[in-house]
N, C-alpha and C positions, 0 to 999 in steps of 0.2 A: 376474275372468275364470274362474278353475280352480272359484269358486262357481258361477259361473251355468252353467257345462259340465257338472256333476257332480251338483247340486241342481237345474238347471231342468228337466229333462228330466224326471225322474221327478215334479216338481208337477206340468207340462203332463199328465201322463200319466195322474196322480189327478184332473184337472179334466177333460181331455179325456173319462174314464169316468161321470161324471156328468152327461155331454149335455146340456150345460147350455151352450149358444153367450154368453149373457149373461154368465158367472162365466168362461168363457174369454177375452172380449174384454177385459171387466175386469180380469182379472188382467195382460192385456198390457197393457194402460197403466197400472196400477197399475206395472210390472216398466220402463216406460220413465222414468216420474214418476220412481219411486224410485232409479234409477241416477243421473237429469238431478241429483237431489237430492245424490246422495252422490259427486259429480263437484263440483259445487259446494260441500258437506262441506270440499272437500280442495283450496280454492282453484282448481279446476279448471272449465273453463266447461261450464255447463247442455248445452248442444247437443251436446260430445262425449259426455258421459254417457247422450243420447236416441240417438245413433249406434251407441256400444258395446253397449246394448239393441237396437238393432234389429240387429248382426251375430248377437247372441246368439241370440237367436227367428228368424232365417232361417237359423241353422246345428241350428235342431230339426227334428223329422219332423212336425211340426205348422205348419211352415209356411204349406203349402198353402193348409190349412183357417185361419191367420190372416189370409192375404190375403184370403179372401171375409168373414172381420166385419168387416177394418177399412174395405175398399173404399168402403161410404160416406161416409168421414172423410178419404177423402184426399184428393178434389178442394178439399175445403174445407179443409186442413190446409196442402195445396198454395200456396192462394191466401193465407193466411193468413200461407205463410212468406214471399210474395215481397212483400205487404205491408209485414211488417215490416223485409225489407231495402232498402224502398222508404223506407220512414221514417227508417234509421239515417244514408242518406246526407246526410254534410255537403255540400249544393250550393255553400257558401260557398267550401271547399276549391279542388274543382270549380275554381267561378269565376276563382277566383284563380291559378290554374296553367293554366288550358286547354290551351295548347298541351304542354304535361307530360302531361297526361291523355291528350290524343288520340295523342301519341305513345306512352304504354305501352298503350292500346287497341291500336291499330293493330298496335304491338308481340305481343302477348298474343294476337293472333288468327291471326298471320301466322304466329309461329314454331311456335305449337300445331297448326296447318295443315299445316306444310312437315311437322312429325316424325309426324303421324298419316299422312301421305301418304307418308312413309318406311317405318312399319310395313304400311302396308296394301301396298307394292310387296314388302316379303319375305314376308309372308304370301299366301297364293293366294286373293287377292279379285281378279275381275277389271277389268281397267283400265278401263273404262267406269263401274265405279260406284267410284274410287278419290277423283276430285277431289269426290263429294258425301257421300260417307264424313268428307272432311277437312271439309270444310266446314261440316257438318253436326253434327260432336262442338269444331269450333274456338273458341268460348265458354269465358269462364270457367265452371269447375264451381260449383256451389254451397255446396259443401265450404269451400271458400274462407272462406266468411264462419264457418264454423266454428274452422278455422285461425287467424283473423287475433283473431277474438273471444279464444281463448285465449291470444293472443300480447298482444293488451292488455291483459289478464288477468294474466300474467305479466311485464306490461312488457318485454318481448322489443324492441316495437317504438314508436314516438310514435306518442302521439294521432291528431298532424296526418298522418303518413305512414298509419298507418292506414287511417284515413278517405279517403285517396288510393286506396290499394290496393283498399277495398272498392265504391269508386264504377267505377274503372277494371272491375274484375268485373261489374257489375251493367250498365255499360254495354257491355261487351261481350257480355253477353245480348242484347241489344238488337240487336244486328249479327247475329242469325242470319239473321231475316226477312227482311233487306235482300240476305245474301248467298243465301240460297235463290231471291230472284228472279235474283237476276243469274245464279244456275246455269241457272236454268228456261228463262230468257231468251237466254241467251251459250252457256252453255257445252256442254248440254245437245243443242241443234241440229246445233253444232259435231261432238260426238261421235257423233252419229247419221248425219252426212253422212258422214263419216269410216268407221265402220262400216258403209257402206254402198257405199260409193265403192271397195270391190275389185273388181278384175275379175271379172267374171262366168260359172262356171266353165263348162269347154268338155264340152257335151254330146254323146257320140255318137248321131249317129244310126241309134237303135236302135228297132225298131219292138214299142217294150214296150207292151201294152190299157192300163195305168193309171197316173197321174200321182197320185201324192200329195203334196198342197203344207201341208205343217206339218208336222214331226215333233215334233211334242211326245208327251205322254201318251198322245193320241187315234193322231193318225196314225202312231206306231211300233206300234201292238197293229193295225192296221187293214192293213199291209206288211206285219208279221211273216204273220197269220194267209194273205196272199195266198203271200207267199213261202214259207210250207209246206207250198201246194196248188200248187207250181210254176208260180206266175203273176208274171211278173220287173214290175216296178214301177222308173218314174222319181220318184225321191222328190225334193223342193226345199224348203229352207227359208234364211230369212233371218240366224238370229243365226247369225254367224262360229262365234263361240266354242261354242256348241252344239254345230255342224255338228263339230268337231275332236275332241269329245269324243266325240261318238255314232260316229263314225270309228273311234275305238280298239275299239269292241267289234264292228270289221266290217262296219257297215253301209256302202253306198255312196249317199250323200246330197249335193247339189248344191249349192251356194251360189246363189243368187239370189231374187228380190222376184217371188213367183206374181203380181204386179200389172202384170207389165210383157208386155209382148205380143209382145217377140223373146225372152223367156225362154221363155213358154209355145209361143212356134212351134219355139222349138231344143229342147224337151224331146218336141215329137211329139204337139203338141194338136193337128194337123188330122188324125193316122192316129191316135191314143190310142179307145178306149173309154168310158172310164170318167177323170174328175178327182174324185178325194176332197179334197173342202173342208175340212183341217184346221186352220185362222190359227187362232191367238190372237187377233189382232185381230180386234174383230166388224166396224168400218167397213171397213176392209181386205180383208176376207171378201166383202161388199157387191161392192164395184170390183172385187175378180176374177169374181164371178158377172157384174155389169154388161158386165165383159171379153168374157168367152167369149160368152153368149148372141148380144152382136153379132158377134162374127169367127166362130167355133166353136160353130155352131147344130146342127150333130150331136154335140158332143160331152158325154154325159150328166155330171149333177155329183151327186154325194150329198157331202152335207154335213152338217158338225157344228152345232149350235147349243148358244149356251149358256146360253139360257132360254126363256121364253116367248114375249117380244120378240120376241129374235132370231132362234127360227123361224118365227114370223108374217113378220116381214123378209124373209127367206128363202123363204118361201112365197108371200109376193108380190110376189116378181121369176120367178115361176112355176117355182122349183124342188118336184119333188113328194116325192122321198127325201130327207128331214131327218129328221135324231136328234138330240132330245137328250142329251150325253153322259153326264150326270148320274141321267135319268128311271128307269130301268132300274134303275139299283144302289140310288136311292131308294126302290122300288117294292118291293124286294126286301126291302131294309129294315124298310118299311113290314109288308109278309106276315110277316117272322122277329118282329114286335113284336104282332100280332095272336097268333102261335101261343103267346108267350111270355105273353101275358096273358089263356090260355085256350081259344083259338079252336082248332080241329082240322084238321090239317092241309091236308084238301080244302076246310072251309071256306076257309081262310085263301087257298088257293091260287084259288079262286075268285071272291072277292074283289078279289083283285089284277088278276084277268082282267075282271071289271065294273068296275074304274077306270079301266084300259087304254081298255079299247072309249069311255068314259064322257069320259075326258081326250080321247080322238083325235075324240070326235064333237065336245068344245067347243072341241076348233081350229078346225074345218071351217066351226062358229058363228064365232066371232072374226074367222075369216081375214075373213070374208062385210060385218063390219061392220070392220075395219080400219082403216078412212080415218073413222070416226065420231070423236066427242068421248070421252073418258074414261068418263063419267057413263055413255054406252050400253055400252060392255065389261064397266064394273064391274056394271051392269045384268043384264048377261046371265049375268056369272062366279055372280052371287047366287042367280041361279035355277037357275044348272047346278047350285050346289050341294045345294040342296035338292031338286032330283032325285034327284040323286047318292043324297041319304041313303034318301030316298023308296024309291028301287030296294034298295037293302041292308038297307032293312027288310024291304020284299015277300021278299027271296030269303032271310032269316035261315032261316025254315024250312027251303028247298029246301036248305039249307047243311047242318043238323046232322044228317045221314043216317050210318048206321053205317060210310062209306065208308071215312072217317078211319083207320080200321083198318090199310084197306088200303093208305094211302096218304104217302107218306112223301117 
C-alpha cells in the first residue's frame, strides 16, 4: 500500500506524459494482474489483490481518464464476474438445506433493509424516496464473494457453510427485481396518494393577473422576474417538500395539483390574466391546458415545453406562446461555439438569428403535418435541414463584413 501511494503516482504520471492511452490502459491491468498475483504470493485470494489495485488507481489524479479506457471492458468484465459466481454455486448445498437458505435470504434482505432505512431517516433523504433507497441497495454486495473466497482460503470457515453463504448472496441478488416491482406496484402509489392527500392550501382571494403553476427551475425565474416589475403572482405547485423549502427563502407558494379545477378556481382563473405552464410533468401539463381551454376560455396560457414534441402537443391544443426552456441557452451555446472556432462576432450572431427564424418556420411545418405518420416529419425535418444549410451558405458572404469590429 505505502508502494503503490508513493510509487504509482509518479509512473501514472511518466505514462500519462507520453499520450500514449494504450500503455496507459495496459499498465492498469498490468498494476491489477500483478497485485491479484502477489495477493496470492502470500496465500491471500486473487480478487482482494484486484480490489486493493483498484482503490489504489481510483485514489490517483488519473482516474478520471482510467474510467474512459477501461469503459469498454467493464460491461464485459461485469458479466464475466457474475458468471463465474454463477458457476461457483454448489446448487447441491442449496438443495439440501432450502429452508436454511431461504431463511438467511429473507434474513439478509430484511435486516440490510431495516438499517439502510435507519441511516437514510438520520440523514436528510427525503421520506418518499427512503423505502426504495432500502430496497434498492438491500442485496448482498458482491464483495461478499471476495470475503468468503479468502476466508476458504484461510479456512476461517467450511467448505459446506461456505458454499451456503455464497449461494444465499447470490440469491439474494436475485430479489432486487422482484422487490422493485413490488415498490413500483404497492408501494410507490401508496406514497404518492399520501403525498398528495394534504389539505389543499387556503387561498386568498386576491385578484393577482397571473398564476404560476410549477415552481421549479422555470417557473421561480418566470415569478421572480414579474415580481420585480411589481406584478404579485399566485404561484402553486404540487411536491409538499419543495413547496417547504422554497418557503424558507420567502417565496409565497401554494400547495396543490394545477389539474384540479377547485384549485384553479380558488387561485383566481376566472379573474387571472395570464397561467404560466410551468409542470414538470408533460402529460399533466396537457390535462391542465385541456382544463382551462374548457372552463377558462379567456384565460391566456404561455407555456413551458420541453422539446420538440412537446411543443407541437402544445401547439396543438391551440396554445400560441410556447417556449422552449432549453432552446435559447442552446442557441447561445451554439453562437459562443461558432465564435470560438472562428466565426466573427456578427457573423456568429446572425447565424443564430437565421436558425431562430429557420427552427420557428419548421414548427409551423411540423405543426401543419402533426397528425401524419413519422416517415412524413422525418420527411420534412430532412429538407428543412438542407435548406437550413443552403441559406448559411448564400448568407456566408453577407456575414464576413468588417462589422465584427464593431460588434461584440
Amino acid at each position: 500500500m505505502v508502494g503503490g501511494h508513493f510509487v504509482l503516482r509518479p509512473v501514472l504520471r511518466v505514462i500519462a506524459a507520453t499520450g500514449l492511452r494504450e500503455i496507459f490502459t495496459a499498465f492498469a491491468l498490468l498494476l491489477v494482474m500483478g497485485t491479484a498475483a502477489l495477493m496470492q504470493a502470500v496465500d491471500l485470494s486473487m480478487a482482494l489483490g484486484a480490489f486493493l489495485a483498484g482503490v489504489l488507481l481510483a485514489d490517483s489524479e488519473y482516474r478520471h481518464a482510467l474510467e474512459s479506457d477501461l469503459e469498454p471492458f467493464k460491461g464485459l468484465l461485469l458479466g464475466l464476474f457474475f458468471i463465474a459466481v454463477g458457476m461457483s454455486i454448489d446448487f447441491g448445498l442449496l438443495l439440501d438445506s432450502p429452508f436454511l437458505v431461504l431463511a438467511l435470504v429473507v434474513g439478509l434482505v430484511t435486516v440490510k433493509a431495516l438499517v439502510l432505512y435507519a441511516l437514510a431517516t438520520l440523514y436528510p433523504l427525503p421520506p418518499a424516496q427512503r423505502p426504495l433507497f432500502a430496497l434498492v441497495l438491500s442485496q448482498g454486495g458482491e464483495f461478499a464473494f471476495v470475503l468468503f473466497s479468502a476466508a476458504l482460503g484461510l479456512h476461517c470457515i467450511a467448505p459446506q457453510v461456505g458454499g451456503v453463504l455464497i449461494g444465499v448472496v447470490a440469491l439474494s441478488m436475485m430479489t432486487t427485481p422482484v422487490l422493485l416491482g413490488v415498490y413500483e406496484g404497492l408501494i410507490e402509489p401508496r406514497l404518492r396518494q399520501t403525498a398528495q392527500a394534504g389539505p389543499m392550501d387556503e387561498i386568498q382571494a386576491e385578484d393577482r393577473p397571473v398564476i404560476v403553476a410549477g415552481f421549479g427551475r422555470v417557473g421561480q425565474i418566470v415569478a421572480r422576474l414579474l415580481n420585480a416589475n411589481g406584478i404579485e403572482t399566485t404561484v402553486l405547485d404540487h411536491d409538499p417538500e419543495h413547496i417547504e423549502h422554497i418557503r424558507r427563502f420567502g417565496f409565497k407558494v401554494f400547495y396543490g395539483d394545477a389539474g384540479r379545477l377547485d384549485l384553479l378556481r380558488a387561485a383566481g382563473a376566472e379573474r387571472a390574466r395570464l397561467l404560466v405552464l410551468a409542470i414538470d410533468d408533460q402529460t399533466q401539463a396537457l390535462r391542465v391546458v385541456d382544463l382551462v381551454r374548457e372552463h377558462f376560455p379567456n384565460l391566456t396560457v404561455l407555456a413551458r415545453a420541453w422539446d420538440l414534441r412537446n411543443l407541437l402537443e402544445l401547439r396543438d391544443r391551440g396554445l400560441t406562446q410556447v417556449e422552449r426552456e432549453s432552446f435559447e441557452g442552446a442557441l447561445r451555446l451554439g453562437e459562443l461555439a461558432l465564435r470560438r472556432l472562428g466565426l466573427g462576432a456578427w457573423a456568429a450572431k446572425q447565424a443564430a438569428h437565421r436558425f431562430r427564424a429557420h427552427d420557428h418556420a419548421l414548427v409551423e411545418e411540423l405543426l401543419a403535418h402533426f397528425q401524419a405518420d413519422l416517415e412524413v416529419r422525418a420527411a420534412i425535418s430532412a429538407s428543412a435541414r438542407e435548406r437550413l444549410r443552403e441559406e448559411m451558405q448564400a448568407d456566408a458572404a453577407a456575414y464576413a463584413e468588417p462589422r465584427d469590429r464593431d460588434w461584440h
